[in-house]
C-alpha positions in Angstrom: 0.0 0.0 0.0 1.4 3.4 -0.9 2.8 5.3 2.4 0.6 8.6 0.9 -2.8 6.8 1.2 -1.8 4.8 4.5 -1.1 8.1 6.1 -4.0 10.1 4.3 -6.1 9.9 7.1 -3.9 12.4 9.2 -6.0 14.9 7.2 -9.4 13.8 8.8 -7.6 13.9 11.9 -6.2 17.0 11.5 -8.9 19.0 10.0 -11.3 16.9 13.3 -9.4 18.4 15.9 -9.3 21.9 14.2 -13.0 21.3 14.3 -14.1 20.0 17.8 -11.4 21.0 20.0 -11.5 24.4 21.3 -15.4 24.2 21.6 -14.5 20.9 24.2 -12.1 22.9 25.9 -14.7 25.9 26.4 -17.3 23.3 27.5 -14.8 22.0 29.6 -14.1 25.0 31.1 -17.7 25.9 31.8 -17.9 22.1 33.2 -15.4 20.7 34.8 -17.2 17.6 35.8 -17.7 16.3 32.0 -13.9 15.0 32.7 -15.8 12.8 34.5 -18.1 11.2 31.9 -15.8 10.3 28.9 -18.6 9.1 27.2 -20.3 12.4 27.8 -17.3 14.3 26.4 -16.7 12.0 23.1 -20.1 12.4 22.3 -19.9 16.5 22.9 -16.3 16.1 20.6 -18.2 14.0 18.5 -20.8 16.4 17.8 -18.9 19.4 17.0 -16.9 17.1 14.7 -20.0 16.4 12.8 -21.3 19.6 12.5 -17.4 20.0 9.9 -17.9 16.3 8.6 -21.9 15.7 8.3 -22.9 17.4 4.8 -19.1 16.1 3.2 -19.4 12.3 4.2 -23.5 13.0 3.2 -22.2 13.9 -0.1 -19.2 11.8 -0.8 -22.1 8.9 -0.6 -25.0 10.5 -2.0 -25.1 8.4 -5.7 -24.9 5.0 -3.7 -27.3 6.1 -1.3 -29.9 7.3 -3.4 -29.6 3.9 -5.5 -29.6 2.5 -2.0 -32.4 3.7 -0.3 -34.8 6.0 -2.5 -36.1 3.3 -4.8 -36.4 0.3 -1.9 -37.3 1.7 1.3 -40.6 1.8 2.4 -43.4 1.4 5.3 -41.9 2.7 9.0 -38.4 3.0 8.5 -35.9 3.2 11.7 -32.2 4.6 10.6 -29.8 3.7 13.3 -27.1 6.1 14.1 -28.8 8.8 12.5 -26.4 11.3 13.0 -28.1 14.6 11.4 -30.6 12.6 9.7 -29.6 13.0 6.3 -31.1 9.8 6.0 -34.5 11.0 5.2 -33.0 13.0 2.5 -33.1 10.2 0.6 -36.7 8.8 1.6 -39.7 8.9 -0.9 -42.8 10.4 1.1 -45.3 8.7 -1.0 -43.8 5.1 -0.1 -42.0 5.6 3.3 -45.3 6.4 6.4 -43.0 6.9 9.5 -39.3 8.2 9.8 -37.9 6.4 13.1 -34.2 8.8 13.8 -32.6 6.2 16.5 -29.9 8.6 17.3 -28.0 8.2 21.2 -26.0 11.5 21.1 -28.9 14.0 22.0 -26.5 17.1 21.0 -27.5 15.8 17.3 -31.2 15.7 17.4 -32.0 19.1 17.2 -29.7 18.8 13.3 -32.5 15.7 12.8 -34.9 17.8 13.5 -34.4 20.3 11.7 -33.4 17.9 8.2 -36.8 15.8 9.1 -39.1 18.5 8.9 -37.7 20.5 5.9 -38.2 16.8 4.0 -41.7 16.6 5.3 -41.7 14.4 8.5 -42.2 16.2 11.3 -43.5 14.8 15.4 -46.9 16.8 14.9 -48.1 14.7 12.2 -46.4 11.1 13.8 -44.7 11.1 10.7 -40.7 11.7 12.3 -39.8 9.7 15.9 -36.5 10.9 17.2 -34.9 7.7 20.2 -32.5 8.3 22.3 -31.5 4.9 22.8 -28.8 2.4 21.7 -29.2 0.2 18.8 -28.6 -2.5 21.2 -31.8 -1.6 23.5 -34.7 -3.6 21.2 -36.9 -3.1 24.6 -37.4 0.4 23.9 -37.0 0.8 19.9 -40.2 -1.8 20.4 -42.1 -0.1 23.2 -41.5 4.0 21.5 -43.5 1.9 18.5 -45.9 0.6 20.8 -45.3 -2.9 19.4 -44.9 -6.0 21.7 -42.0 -7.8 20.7 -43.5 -10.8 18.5 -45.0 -8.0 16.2 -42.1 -6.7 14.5 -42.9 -3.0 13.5 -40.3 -1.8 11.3 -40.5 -2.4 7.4 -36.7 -1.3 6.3 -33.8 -0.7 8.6 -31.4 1.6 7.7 -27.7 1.4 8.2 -25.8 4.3 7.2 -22.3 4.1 8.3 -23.2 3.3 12.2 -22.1 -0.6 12.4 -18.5 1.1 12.8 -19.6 2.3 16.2 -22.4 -0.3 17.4 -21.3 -2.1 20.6 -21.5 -5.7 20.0 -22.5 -5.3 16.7 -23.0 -9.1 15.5 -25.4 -9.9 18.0 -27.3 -5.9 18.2 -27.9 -6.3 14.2 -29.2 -9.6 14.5 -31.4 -9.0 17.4 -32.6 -5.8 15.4 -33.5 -8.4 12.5 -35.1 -11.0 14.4 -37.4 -8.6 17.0 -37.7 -5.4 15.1 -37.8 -6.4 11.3 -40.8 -7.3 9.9 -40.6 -10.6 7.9 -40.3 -9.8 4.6 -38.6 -6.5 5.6 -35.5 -5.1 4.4 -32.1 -3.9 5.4 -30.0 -1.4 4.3 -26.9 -0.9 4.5 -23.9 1.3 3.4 -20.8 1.1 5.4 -17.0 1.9 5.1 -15.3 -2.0 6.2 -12.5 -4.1 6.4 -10.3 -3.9 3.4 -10.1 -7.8 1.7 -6.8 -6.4 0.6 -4.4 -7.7 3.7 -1.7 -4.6 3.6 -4.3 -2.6 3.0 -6.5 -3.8 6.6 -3.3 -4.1 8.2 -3.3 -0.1 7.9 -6.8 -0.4 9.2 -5.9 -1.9 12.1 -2.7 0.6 13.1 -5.4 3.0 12.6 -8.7 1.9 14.8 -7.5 3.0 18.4 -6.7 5.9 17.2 -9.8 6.7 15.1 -12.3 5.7 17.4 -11.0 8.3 20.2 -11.8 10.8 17.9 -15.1 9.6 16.1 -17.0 7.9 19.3 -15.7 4.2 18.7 -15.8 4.3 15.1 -13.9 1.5 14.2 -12.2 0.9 10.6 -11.6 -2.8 10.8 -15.0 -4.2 10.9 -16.2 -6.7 8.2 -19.3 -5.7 8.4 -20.9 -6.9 5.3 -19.6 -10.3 5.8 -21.5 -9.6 9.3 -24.5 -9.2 7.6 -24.2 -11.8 5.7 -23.6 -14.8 7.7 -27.0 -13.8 9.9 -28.7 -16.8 11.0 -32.0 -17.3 12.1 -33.1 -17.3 15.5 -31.0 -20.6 17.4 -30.4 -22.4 14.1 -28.3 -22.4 11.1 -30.8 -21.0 8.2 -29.6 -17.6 6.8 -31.7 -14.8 8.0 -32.2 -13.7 4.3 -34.4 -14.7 1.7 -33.0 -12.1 -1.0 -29.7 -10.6 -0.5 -27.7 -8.7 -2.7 -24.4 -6.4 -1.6 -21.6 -4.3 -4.1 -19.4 -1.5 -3.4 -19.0 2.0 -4.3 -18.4 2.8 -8.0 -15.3 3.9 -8.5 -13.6 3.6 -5.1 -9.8 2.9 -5.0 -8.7 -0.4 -3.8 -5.9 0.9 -1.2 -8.8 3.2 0.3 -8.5 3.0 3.7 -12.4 3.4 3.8 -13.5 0.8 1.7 -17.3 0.8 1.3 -20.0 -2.0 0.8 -23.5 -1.5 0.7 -26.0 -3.9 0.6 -30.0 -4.7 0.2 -31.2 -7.8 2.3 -34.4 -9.2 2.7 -35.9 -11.0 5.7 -37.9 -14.7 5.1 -41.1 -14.2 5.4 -42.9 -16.5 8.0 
């Protein structure tokens, strides 16, 4: 792999700090105590971050995503890690009833918000739902959508670049799938992943503990498509998918140390 693109992602670093840091320090400053809560403080870091990096990585994506998700998703549709929603950017109004923004870093929802309703979903009208809560926590994705747990509500679940970050991310996406998922619902997903290219993950690798300091966890060496993939069933050892289908980003380098795969997968229906 060529030193240059190994060492490209100084840049993001670079330009992150320039970003987020004084406006930590000032919050820092004003309270002292958020030393104390490191999650607290990545997530403040975090936001300020996004606020530089939201509308470029929104646009450096925007031809897969609207091939992605414009023409397929439908019904209630819950996007986990929303970030600023741009999600819904990409959502057709006259196909897609409810807008679920599952989004734990409260310091981004106002952005949601704000993206939600200039697309046309807003809370008034029960067409936007903004959670709070981790993708992990199926309990309360299920009761916010007053749906008991053997009635799946969701028609398509979104992943946009948020399996980087999920904690436990094999067993959250499968327990999204099995309890939240309708059968016959879809997934889909667009994420940057581990490189098949072995110099070229190795660089992935060197990179991780440093990245997800400054992203909130986001991790670089995650397969997750092959994740995704390999989903069973419930206990047994039947693939979770009765149509799947997953390619990459046109035009991407090979030696990109964000390599992308997105992917359409439907649940069996019962």
């Amino acid at each position: 792999m060529k030193l240059s693109n190994a060492f490209s992602i100084l840049f993001d670093l670079r330009y992150s700090v320039q970003a987020a840091f004084m406006p930590t320090i000032r919050e820092i400053l004003h309270s002292p105590s958020l030393l104390l809560h490191p999650t607290a403080l990545s997530r403040f870091f975090m936001s300020k971050v996004w606020i530089a990096f939201g509308d470029g990585v929104d646009e450096n994506g925007r031809d897969v995503k609207k091939h992605l998700i414009t023409p397929n998703a439908y019904g209630v549709v819950l996007d986990i890690g929303a970030g600023h929603g741009h999600t819904v950017n990409y959502l057709d109004q006259n196909r897609v009833t409810k807008y679920v923004a599952l989004e734990p870093n409260t310091l981004m929802h106002s952005h949601i918000r704000s993206i939600a309703n200039a697309a046309g979903f807003t809370e008034a009208d029960s067409t936007l739902l903004i959670l709070s809560c981790g993708a992990e926590d199926t309990t309360s994705i299920l009761s916010s959508l007053s749906s008991p747990i053997h009635e799946p509500p969701v028609d398509t679940l979104i992943s946009i670049l948020t399996m980087c970050t999920i904690p436990s991310p094999q067993t959250t996406m499968t327990a999204l799938v099995n309890d939240v998922l309708k059968p016959g619902g879809q997934l889909l997903f667009y994420e940057h992943v581990l490189s098949p290219k072995a110099d070229v993950a190795w660089w992935q690798r060197v990179w991780t503990p440093v990245w997800k300091m400054a992203f909130d966890g986001c991790r670089l060496d995650r397969p997750s498509h092959l994740w995704v993939e390999e989903m069973q069933a419930g206990d047994g050892e039947e693939s979770m998918w009765g149509k799947s289908e997953v390619w990459g980003k046109e035009g991407e380098e090979e030696e990109n140390l964000f390599w992308h795969r997105a992917g359409r997968m439907v649940k069996w229906a019962v």
